[in-house]
C-alpha positions in Angstrom: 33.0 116.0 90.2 32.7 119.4 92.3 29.2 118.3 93.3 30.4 114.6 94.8 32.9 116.6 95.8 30.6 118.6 98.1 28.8 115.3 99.1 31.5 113.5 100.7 32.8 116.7 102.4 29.1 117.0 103.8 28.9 113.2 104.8 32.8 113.3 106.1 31.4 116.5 108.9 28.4 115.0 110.0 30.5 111.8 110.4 33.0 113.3 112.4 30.8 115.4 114.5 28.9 112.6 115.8 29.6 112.9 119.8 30.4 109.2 119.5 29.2 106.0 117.9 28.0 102.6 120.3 29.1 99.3 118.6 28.3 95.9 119.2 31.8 94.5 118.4 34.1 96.5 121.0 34.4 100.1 119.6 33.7 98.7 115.6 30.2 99.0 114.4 28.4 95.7 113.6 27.9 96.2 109.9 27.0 99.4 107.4 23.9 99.4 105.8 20.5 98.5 106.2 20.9 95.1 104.6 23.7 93.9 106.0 22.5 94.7 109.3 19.3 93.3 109.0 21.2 89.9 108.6 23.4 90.2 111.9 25.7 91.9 110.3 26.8 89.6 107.8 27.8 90.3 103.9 31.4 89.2 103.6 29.5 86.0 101.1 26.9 87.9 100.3 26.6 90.7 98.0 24.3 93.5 98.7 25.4 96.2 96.8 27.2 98.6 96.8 27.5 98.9 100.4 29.4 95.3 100.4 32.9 97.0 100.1 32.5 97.6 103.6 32.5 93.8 104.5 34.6 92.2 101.7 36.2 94.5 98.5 36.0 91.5 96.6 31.9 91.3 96.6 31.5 94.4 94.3 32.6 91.7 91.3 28.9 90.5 91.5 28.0 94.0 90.7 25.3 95.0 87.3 25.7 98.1 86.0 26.2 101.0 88.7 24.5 102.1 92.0 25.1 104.3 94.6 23.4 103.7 98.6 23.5 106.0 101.6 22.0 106.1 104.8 21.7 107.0 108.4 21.8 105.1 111.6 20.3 106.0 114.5 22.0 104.9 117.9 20.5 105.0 121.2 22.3 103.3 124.1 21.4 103.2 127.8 24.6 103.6 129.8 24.9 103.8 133.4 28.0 103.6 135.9 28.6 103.6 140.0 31.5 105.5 139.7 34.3 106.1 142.3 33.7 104.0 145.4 35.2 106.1 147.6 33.1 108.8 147.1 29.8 106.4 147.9 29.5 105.1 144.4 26.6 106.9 143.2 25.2 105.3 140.1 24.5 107.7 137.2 23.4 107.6 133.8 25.3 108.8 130.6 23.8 111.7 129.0 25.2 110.5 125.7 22.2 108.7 124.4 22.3 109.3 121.0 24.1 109.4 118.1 23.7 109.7 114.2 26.3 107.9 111.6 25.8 108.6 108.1 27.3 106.3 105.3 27.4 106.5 101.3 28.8 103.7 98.8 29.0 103.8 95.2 30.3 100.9 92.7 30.5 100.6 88.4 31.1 98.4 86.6 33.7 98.6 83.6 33.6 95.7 82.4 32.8 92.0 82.1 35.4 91.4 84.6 36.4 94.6 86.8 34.4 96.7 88.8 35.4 99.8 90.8 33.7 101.8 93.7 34.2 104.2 96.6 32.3 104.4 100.2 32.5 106.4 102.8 31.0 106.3 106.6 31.5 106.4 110.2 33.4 102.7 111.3 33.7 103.0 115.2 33.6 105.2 117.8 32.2 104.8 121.7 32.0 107.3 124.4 30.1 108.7 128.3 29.1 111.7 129.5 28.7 112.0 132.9 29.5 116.1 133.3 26.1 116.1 134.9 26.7 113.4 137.5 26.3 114.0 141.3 30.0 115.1 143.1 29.7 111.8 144.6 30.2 110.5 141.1 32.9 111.9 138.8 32.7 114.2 135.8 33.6 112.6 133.2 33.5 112.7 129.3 35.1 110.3 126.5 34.3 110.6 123.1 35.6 108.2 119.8 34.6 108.9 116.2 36.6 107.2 113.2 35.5 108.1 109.6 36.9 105.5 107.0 36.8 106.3 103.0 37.5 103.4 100.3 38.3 103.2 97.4 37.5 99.9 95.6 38.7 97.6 93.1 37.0 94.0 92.3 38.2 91.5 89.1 35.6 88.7 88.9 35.1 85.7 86.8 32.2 82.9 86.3 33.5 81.6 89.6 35.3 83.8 92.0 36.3 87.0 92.5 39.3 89.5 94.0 39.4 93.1 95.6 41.3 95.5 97.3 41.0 98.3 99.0 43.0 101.3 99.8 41.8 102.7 103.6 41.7 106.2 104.7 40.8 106.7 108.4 40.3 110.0 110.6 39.6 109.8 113.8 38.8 112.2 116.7 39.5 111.4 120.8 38.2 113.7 123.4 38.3 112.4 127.7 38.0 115.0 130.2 36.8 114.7 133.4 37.4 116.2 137.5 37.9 113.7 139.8 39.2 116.5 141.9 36.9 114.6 145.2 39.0 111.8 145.1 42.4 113.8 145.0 42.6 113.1 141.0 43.4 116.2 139.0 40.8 118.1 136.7 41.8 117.1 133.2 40.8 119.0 129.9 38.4 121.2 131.2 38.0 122.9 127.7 37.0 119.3 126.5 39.4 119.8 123.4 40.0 117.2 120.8 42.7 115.3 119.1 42.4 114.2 115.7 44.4 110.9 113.7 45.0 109.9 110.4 46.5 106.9 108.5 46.5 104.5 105.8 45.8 100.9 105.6 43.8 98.5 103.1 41.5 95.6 102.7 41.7 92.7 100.7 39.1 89.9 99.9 38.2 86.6 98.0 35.1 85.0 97.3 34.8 81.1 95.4 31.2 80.3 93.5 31.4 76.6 94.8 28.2 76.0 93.3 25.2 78.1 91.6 23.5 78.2 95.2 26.7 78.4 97.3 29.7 81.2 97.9 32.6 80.6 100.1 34.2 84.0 100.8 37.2 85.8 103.5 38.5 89.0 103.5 41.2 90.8 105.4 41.5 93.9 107.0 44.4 95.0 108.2 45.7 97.4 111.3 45.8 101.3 111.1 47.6 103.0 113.2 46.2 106.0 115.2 47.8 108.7 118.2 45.2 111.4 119.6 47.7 113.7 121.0 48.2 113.7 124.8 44.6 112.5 125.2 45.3 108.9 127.2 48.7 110.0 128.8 46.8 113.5 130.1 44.2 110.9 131.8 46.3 108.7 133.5 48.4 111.2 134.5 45.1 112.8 136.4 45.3 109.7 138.4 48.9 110.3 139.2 50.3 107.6 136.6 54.0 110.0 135.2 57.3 109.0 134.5 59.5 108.5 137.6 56.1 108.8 140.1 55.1 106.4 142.9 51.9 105.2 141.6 52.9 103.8 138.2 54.2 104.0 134.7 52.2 106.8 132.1 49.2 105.3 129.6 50.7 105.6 126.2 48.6 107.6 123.5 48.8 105.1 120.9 45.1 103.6 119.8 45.6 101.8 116.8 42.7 100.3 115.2 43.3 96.5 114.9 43.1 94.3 112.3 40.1 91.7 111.4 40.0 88.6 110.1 36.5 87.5 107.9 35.2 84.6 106.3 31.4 83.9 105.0 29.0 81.4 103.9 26.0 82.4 101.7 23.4 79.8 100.6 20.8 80.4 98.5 18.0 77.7 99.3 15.6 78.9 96.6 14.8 81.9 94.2 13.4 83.8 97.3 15.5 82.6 100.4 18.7 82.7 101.2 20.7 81.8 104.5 24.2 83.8 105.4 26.5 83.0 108.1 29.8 85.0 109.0 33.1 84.7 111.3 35.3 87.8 112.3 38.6 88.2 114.8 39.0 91.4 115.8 42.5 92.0 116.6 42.6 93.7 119.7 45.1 92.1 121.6 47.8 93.2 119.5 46.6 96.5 118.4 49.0 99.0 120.1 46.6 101.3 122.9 43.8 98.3 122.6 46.3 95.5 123.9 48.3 98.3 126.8 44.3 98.4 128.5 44.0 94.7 128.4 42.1 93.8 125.6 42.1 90.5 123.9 41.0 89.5 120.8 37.3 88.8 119.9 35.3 86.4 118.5 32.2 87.6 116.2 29.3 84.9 114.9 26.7 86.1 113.2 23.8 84.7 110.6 21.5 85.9 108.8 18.0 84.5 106.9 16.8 86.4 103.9 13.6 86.0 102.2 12.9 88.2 98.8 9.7 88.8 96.2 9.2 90.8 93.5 9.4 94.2 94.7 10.3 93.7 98.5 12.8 91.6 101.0 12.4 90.7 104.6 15.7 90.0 106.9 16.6 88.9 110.5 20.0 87.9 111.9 21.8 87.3 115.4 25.3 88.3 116.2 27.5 86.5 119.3 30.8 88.5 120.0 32.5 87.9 123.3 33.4 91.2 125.8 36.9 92.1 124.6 38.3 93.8 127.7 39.9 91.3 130.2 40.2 92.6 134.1 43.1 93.3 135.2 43.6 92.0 139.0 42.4 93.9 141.5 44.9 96.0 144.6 48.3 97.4 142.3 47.4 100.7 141.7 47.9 101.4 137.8 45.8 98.7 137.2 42.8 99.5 139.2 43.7 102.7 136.8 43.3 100.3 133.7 39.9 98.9 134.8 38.7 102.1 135.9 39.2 103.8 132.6 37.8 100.7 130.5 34.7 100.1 132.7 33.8 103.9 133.1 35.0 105.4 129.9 35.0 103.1 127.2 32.1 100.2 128.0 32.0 98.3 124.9 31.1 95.3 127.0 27.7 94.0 124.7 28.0 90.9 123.6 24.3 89.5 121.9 22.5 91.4 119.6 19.1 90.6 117.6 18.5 91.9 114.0 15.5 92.6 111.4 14.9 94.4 108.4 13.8 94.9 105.4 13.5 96.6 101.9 11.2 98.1 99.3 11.2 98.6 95.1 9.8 101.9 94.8 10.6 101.4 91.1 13.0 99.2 88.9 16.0 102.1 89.6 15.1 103.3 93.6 14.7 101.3 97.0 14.1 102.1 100.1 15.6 99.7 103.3 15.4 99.7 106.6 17.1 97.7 109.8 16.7 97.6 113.9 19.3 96.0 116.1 18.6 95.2 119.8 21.0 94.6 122.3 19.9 93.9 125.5 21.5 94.6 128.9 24.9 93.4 129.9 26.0 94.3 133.8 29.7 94.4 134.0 31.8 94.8 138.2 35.7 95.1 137.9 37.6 95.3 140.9 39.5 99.2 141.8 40.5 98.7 145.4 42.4 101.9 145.5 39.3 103.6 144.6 37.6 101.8 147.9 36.3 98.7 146.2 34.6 97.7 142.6 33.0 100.0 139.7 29.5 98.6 137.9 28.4 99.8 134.2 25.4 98.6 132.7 24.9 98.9 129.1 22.1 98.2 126.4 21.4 99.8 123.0 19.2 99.9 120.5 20.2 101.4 116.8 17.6 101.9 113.8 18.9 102.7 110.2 17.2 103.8 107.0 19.3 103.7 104.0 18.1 104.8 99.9 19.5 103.0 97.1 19.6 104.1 93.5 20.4 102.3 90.4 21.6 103.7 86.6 
């Protein structure tokens, strides 16, 4: 016990020092695990181990015996942003390029028709850093890191299954920046953090409608997070305080919304099976999210899986729409508004291209792999109190390796 302990303490730091964490699906990762995000990021049909809490509780009820998986993900995006027009809008790049999320899931069974299990891993995060940006820019930092750990329960029969899940989440916000050029003030020079922690849960179903077909949703509902003074210090940089000229303060809720799942898995043969998967993320009534005018989003992804005797080969796609609407153009808070999500928080990708695979080093270890691609989305919003429109650009690329162990 003292030595898993030690482990999740271990994974929880590295998690949490991350300097952030680029997602596909707004600030929310795309999947975790190697096999699930081979396959687009699909899972909540499909069992793949114990790693499948993460996309529906109730998939641990197809569970033999007991495993345990971990991993790393490697992300490296390619951000880059004009900045403030007034100052000649001098594009720059973001120095944060890279970032490593670790994960760990483990899952029993009991018995014939419960199973239990507990995961732990980096969910979302996103963040710049442009402190090394021309003065014709703006220094600027943002930085987002939530840690989720969840504990598992699954009941299962001969043809469906139940689970629930109790959800821990810390989080960490840092933005600082000068914009002292522009007349802004210099905020969080020390670049301190704020940290957050609540409770919420998740709750799935899955149907066997056949021997070849599962039918499957799952439920995940809103935690609710406050990083201090982080977002009211910004926008009050920019002049946005109670009883001032410009506008009314940004509030320092960030909750992290709720999602909606459901999944198809088909298995066409012994060796090939095809996975398809539909999430709503919440945003637009997620307290923070919905204040910075961002609307709910729509997630497709499939996946095609073809497995031998000792290996597997995967490749999905994943569709979600850019969650953050623009606000209009000329009143001065929200010029703030479109400022803050284009420059600090671009989670604007919307297409993303998977692969992966997996080897049987022996009947009890494997070894898996993924890549996702993400190519280039170019995003203007309109800040005509800033002297006209702000341009981010934004690709990524992310590479995971994950080890799984049976007993």
């Amino acid at each position: 016990m003292k030595l898993k302990q030690i482990v999740v303490s271990l994974l929880s730091a590295g998690v949490l020092a991350s300097p952030l964490a680029y997602a596909t699906n707004g600030d929310e990762m795309m999947a975790v695990g190697s096999q699930s995000t081979a396959l687009g990021g699909t899972g909540v049909a499909n069992y793949m181990g114990a790693e499948s809490t993460w996309a529906n509780p109730a998939m641990l009820g197809k569970s033999q015996g007991s495993e345990v998986t971990g991993g790393v993900v490697l992300f490296t995006p390619k951000v880059s942003n004009t900045g403030v027009p007034a100052l000649s809008g001098v594009t720059a790049d973001s120095n944060a390029s890279t970032s490593y999320i670790p994960d760990v899931s483990y899952a029993s069974r009991i018995d014939d028709s419960l199973t239990y299990g507990v995961a732990v891993a980096g969910i979302a995060g996103m963040g710049v850093d442009y402190q090394g940006a021309p003065a014709t820019h703006i220094y600027a930092k943002s930085a987002l890191s939530i840690l989720r750990v969840v504990p598992t329960i699954a009941y299962n029969t001969q043809d469906y299954g139940v689970g629930f899940s109790p959800v821990l989440q810390s989080g960490s916000l840092r933005l600082s920046y000068n914009a002292s050029g522009m007349g802004a003030g210099n905020v969080n020079s020390a670049g301190n953090s704020d940290s957050s922690s609540g409770f919420g849960f998740s709750l799935g179903g899955y149907y066997n409608a056949s021997s070849a077909l599962t039918l499957a949703g799952s439920y995940q509902s809103e935690i609710a997070a406050k990083y201090g003074t982080q977002i009211s210090a910004a926008g009050a940089g920019f002049g946005l305080v109670t009883g001032g000229t410009k506008g009314a303060p940004f509030g320092d809720d960030l909750n992290q919304p709720a999602e909606i799942k459901a999944g198809v898995a088909y298995k066409v043969s012994d060796s090939f099976t095809l996975t398809a998967d539909y999430k709503l993320i919440q945003w637009g009534s997620a307290a923070g999210y919905k204040d910075f005018n961002w609307k709910d989003q729509n997630i497709a992804a499939i996946g095609a899986k073809y497995s031998a005797k000792s290996y597997w080969l995967g490749l999905g796609y994943n569709n979600a729409n850019d969650p953050i609407s623009e606000k209009t153009p000329g009143v001065y808070r929200d010029d703030c508004i479109n400022f803050f999500n284009n420059m600090f928080f671009p989670a604007v990708v919307t297409n993303s291209y998977t692969f992966g695979g997996g080897y049987d080093i022996s009947k009890e270890f494997a070894v898996e792999a993924s890549a996702v691609i993400t190519p280039e989305v170019t995003k203007t919003v309109g800040v005509t109190n800033f002297g006209g429109s702000n341009t981010t650009k934004h690709s990524q690329q992310s590479y995971s390796v994950s080890l799984r162990y049976k007993f």
